[in-house]
C-alpha positions in Angstrom: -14.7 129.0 -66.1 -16.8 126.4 -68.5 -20.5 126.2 -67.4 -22.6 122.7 -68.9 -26.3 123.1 -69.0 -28.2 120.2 -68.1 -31.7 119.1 -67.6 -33.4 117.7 -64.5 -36.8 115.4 -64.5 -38.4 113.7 -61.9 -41.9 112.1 -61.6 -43.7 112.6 -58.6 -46.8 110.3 -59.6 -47.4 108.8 -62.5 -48.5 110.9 -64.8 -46.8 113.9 -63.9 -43.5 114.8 -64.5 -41.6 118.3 -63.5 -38.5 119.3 -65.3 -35.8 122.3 -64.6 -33.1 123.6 -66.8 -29.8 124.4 -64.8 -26.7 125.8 -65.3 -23.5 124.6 -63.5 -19.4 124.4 -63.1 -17.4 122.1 -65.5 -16.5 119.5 -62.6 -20.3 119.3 -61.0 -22.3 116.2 -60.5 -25.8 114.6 -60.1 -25.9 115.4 -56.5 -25.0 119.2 -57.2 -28.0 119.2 -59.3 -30.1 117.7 -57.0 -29.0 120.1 -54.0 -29.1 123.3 -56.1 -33.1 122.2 -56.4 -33.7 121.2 -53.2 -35.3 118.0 -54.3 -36.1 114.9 -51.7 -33.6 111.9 -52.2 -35.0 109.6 -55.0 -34.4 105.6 -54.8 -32.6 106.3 -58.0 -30.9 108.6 -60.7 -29.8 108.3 -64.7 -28.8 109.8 -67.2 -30.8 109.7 -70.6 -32.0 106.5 -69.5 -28.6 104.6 -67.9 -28.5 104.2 -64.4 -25.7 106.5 -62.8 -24.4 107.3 -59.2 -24.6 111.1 -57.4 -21.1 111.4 -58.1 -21.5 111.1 -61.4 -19.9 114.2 -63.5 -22.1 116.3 -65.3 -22.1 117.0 -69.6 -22.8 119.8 -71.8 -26.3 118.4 -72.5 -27.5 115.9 -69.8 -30.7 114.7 -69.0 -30.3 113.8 -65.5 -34.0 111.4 -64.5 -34.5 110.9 -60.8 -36.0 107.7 -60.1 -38.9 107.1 -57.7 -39.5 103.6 -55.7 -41.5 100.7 -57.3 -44.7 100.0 -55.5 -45.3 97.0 -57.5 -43.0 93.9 -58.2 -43.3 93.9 -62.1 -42.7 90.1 -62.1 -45.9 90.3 -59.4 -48.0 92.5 -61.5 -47.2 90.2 -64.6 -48.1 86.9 -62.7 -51.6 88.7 -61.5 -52.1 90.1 -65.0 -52.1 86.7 -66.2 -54.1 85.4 -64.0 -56.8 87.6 -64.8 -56.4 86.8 -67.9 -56.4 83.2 -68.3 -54.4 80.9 -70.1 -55.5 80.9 -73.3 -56.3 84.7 -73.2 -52.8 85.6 -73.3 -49.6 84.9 -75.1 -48.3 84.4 -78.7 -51.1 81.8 -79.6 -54.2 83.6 -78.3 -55.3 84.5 -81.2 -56.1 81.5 -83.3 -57.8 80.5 -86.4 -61.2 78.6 -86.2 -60.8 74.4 -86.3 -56.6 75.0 -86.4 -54.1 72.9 -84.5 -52.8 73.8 -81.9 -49.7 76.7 -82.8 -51.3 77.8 -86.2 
């Protein structure tokens, strides 16, 4: 019977990410891999980037990434970022030229 190998990355916290190399059936999937680990549930899985679901079927060659929850909005942590920044701090026009009109 054909066997894929396949990759499995998760972060825990940022910062730190654990990996494991496993080798499966033909016709297995992303929840497979995650029970033959023993891993928690994550908020969310992929493949090489591209969201997927847990019955997803397993390649030769996949890099299956589990997902951990947000604990920021981003569109929160860009509005606060800004703040803190200040209006003219920020953006495409920041960084101006001395006695220039506004844009240049």
């Amino acid at each position: 019977m054909a066997k894929v190998q396949v990759q499995v990355w998760r972060s825990v916290q940022p910062g730190h990410v654990q990996t494991a190399d496993l080798t499966l059936p033909a016709c297995a999937t992303v929840a497979d891999a995650i029970a033959l680990l023993g891993w928690p549930e994550t908020a969310g899985c992929g493949i090489w980037g591209r969201a997927c679901t847990l019955d997803t079927v397993l390649t030769s060659g996949d890099r299956v990434e589990l997902y951990r929850a947000l604990t920021v909005d981003p569109k929160v942590a860009r509005r606060e970022r800004f703040a803190q920044q200040g209006a003219r701090g920020a953006g495409l026009f920041s960084a101006r030229r001395p006695h220039s009109k506004a844009g240049y």
